[in-house]
Structures are given as structure tokens and as C-alpha cells.
N, C-alpha and C positions, 0 to 999 in steps of 0.2 A: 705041532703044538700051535693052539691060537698065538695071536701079537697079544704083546702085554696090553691092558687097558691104558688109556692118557687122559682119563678123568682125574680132573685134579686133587689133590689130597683136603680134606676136611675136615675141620677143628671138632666138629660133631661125631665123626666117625671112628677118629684119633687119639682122643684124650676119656672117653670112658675106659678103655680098657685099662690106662694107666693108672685113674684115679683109682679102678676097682682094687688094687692092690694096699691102695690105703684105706678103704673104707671098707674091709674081707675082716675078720675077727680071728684070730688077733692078726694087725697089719700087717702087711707085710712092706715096708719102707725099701727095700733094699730091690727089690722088685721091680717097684715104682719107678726107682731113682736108675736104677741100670736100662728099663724101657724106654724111658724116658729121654737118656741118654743116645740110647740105639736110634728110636724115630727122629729125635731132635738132627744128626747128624743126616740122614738119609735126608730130611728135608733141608737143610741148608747146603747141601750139595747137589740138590735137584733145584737150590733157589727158590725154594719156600720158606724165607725166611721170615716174613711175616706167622706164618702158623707156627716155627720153630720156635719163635721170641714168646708166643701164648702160651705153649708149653711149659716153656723152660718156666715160664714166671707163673702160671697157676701151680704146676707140682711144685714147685721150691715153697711156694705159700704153705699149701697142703704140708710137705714137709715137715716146714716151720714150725706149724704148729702142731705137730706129732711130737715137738723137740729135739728133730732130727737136722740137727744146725749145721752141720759140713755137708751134707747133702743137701738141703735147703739153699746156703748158702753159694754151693759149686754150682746151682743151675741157674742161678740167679745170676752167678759171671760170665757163665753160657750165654745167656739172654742177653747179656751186653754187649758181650762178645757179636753174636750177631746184629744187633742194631748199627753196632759200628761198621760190621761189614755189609750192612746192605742203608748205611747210611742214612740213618732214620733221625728225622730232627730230636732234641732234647726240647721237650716244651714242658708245660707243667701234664696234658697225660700223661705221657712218659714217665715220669718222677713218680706219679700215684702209684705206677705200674708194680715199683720197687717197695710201696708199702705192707707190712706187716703186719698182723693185731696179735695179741696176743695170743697165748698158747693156752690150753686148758690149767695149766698148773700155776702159769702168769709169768713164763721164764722168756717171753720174748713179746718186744714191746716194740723195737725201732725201725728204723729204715734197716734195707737190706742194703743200702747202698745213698750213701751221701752225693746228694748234688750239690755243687756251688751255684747258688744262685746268683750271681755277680752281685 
């Protein structure tokens, strides 16, 4: 059996297949959200946690605004969760990172997650 490849993982190569789950008619969220899950893990155990924190916060957006709020919401604490473990400053990117727009229905409007600005 060849060696496994050690090309790095990429956000381009990554995140279509997961998003295709919510943009398939009718979506399928649950899909998404459990892929999503799977890769995100894989990468922050291999130390990609830069590309795991993009994940976690574009699908919880996507999500979001499907109205799929516990799901939206749990990848969005993902996302934190690795920032904090691979120690990534709090600046105002950051902060954007966690913004939300609304949903097609108009049922989600806030931050996914309050910063104190001092």
C-alpha cells in the first residue's frame, strides 16, 4: 500500500462537500452538521486548527440561517473551543468571525457569541 499523502488539508477542498449538504434540495442540515463535526475533529488533532475554526464558523452561519440553531449554534462553541486551544488572539476579526445575519424568515439576528469589549 502507497504512504499516505502529507499534503496539507485545504479549506477549498474541505468545506464544499459539507456545504453541498445544505444547498441539496430539500437540505439536508443534519448531514452537514455531523460532517462537519467529523472533519473539524480530524483537523484539530492533526493541528489544523486554523482550517477547523473556518469550518466550524462558516457551517454554523449556514446553519443559522436554515434555522437550525443548536446546530449552528454547537459549531460556533467548537470554533471557540479551538481558538482557545491553539490560542488565537481575541481582536475585533475575531469577533466579526461570530457574526450572524439574519435567516430567511428573520428569526436570527445576533451574535452567536458575546465578546466583552472591556
Amino acid at each position: 500500500m502507497p504512504p499516505r499523502s502529507t499534503n496539507p488539508p485545504k479549506l477549498d477542498s474541505l468545506l464544499p462537500p459539507i456545504l453541498a449538504n445544505l444547498s441539496s434540495t430539500p437540505p439536508n442540515p443534519y448531514s452537514a452538521h455531523q460532517k462537519a463535526l467529523t472533519t473539524t475533529a480530524r483537523l484539530a488533532a492533526a493541528k489544523h486548527h486554523d482550517i477547523a475554526i473556518e469550518i466550524c464558523i462558516t457551517v454554523s452561519r449556514e446553519l443559522l440561517k436554515l434555522g437550525e440553531a443548536g446546530s449552528g449554534v454547537e459549531l460556533a462553541v467548537r470554533g471557540l473551543g479551538y481558538m482557545v486551544d491553539s490560542e488565537v488572539d481575541v481582536d475585533d476579526k475575531t469577533r466579526g468571525m461570530f457574526k450572524a445575519k439574519k435567516g430567511a424568515d428573520g428569526s436570527f439576528g445576533h451574535s452567536v457569541v458575546g465578546f466583552d469589549t472591556g
